[in-house]
C-alpha positions, 0 to 999 in steps of 0.5 A: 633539518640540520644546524650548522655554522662556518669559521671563516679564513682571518685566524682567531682561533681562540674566539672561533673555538669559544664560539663553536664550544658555546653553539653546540651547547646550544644545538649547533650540529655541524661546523665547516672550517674554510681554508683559502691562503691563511691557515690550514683548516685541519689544524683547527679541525683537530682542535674542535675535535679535542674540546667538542663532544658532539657537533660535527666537524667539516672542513670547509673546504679542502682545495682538492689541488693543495694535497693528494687524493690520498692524503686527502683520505688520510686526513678525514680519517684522521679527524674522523679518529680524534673526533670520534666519528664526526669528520665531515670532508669538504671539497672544492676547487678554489679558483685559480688565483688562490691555486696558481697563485699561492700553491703554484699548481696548475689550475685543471680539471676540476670536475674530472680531479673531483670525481676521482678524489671521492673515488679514491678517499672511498677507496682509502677509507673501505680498505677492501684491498690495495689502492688501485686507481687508473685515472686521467689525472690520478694514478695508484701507483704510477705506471710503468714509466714513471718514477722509480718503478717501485711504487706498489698498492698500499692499504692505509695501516691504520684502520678507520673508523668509518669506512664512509666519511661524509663527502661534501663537495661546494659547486656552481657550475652545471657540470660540476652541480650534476657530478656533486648530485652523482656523487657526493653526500652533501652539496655546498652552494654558496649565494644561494638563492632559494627561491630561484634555486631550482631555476639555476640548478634543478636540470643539473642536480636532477641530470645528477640524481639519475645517476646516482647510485642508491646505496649513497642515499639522499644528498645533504643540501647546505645553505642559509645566511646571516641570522638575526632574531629582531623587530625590522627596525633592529635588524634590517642593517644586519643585512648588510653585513654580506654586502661586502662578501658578496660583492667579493665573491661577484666582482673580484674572484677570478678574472672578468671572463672567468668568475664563477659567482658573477656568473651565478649573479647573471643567471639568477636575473642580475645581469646588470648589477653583475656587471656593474659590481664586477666594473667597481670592484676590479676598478678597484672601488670595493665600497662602491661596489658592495653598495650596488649589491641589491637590497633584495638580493641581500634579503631573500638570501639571510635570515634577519627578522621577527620569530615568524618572519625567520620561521617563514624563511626557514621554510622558504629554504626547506622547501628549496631542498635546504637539510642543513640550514647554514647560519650565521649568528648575530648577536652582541655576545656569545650569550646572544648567539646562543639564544638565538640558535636555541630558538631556531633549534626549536623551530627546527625540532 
């Protein structure tokens, strides 16, 4: 099993790149950038490139509406090269407040946009011949008709480093979980529940592992939580740190009738709190609504404890499918951190 952590959206850059330099000391493997409407996440990525030697780099994740299918491919593999062949591209949708309302882009397809977007950055990146791409939503070049009628097949210029970059693609809905198992290299569930995973999400994945072709071999599923190592009494309040977050992503991502993550809420058995944490949040009552995120939810989805109970959980995720154990260390200093990431290095090694 892997180790890998996130920087989040708020800036910070100087504290994020402290941080990542000291965890990979420490036997951190993979880092996911986010970008949702504050910086871009590839400037930073670069970055880490620059003053890392080997911790993987993600982006974490790239909307796929904000840029084209073969800018996308051009910039994986431009952080591929800084980086020396540890670029990981990270995909997803967004939701259609963050891609209607920021970037002004309709919000359509995502699925369909998806499959094409990995179909042409592999394309991009083997370099075999000219882009060629006939898609519903994406078309290289553009037909006849449309334009100025100049457009040709291009190979990229330069010549990448690896000819397969990494895709992981973050997904909740079945359809979208059954095309990321067909297609992508890693899986990038958030609020995931391990042990109620397979429940919501094994007809999905297995439906997509049917399909998938066998020379992209197995597919990476990253997950995990807040991590703490401590007696119960030390580290019990560290759970509530995601109250927040969670009760964000339940309540008040998307619409009342078009929230993805209230939706997983329901089909992991909280269809009561699901709604009363929705009702809160758009009520505009935020505190209210985290504190109705339940304890046991909160619980079973972070790894806060002693040595034996996080080596208890770890294993709980592993046996939920988990290859990168997705982490967030708490601890009074960057020192603390370190520590604690060494110790679960060694549960892991």
């Amino acid at each position: 099993m892997k180790l890998s952590t996130q920087i989040g959206y708020a800036g910070g850059f100087a504290e994020s790149v402290a941080q990542i330099q000291a965890l990979e000391q420490a036997g951190m493997d993979l880092v996911y950038v986010a970008e949702a409407y504050g910086y871009d996440a590839v400037s930073l990525m670069g970055y880490l490139a620059a003053v890392t030697e080997t911790i993987e780099i993600a982006s974490g994740i790239l909307p796929i509406y904000t840029r084209t299918p073969t800018l996308i491919a051009m910039t994986a593999a431009g952080v591929d090269e800084l980086s020396g062949g540890r670029a990981v591209l990270g995909l997803g949708a967004s939701g259609p407040q963050v891609i209607e309302g920021f970037h002004g882009v309709p919000y359509d397809a995502p699925i369909a946009r998806t499959r094409e977007i990995i179909s042409i950055c592999r394309k991009v990146w083997a370099r075999e011949a000219p882009v060629v791409h006939d898609g519903k939503k994406y078309q290289l070049p553009l037909p006849e008709g449309q334009g100025t009628g100049l457009g040709k097949p291009l190979k990229i210029i330069t010549h990448p480093p690896r000819p397969r970059i990494p895709i992981h693609v973050a997904s909740l809905g079945p359809k979208n979980v059954e095309m990321t198992a067909e297609l992508a290299d890693g899986w990038l569930p958030i609020l995931f529940h391990p042990q109620k995973a397979r429940d919501v999400w094994g007809p999905d994945l297995d439906a997509g592992f049917a399909k998938r072709s066998a020379d992209l071999g197995p597919m990476d599923v990253v997950a995990g939580g807040l991590l703490a190592i401590g007696s119960e009494a030390e580290v019990a309040g560290f759970r509530d740190f995601s109250r927040g977050m969670v009760a964000l992503y339940v309540g008040g991502m998307g619409a009342r009738e078009r929230n993805f993550y209230n939706q997983l809420f329901q089909r992991y058995g909280y269809e009561a709190e699901a709604a009363e944490i929705q009702d809160l949040y758009l009520a505009g009552k935020k505190q209210e609504a985290a504190a109705a995120v339940p304890e046991e939810f909160l619980e079973q989805t972070s790894l806060c404890g002693d040595e034996a109970y996080v080596r208890d959980r770890i294993a709980q995720y592993a046996e939920a499918g988990v290859t990168v154990l997705n982490v967030t260390p708490i601890a009074a200093d960057l020192a603390g951190q370190q520590r604690i990431i060494e110790t679960v290095r060694g549960m892991l090694d």
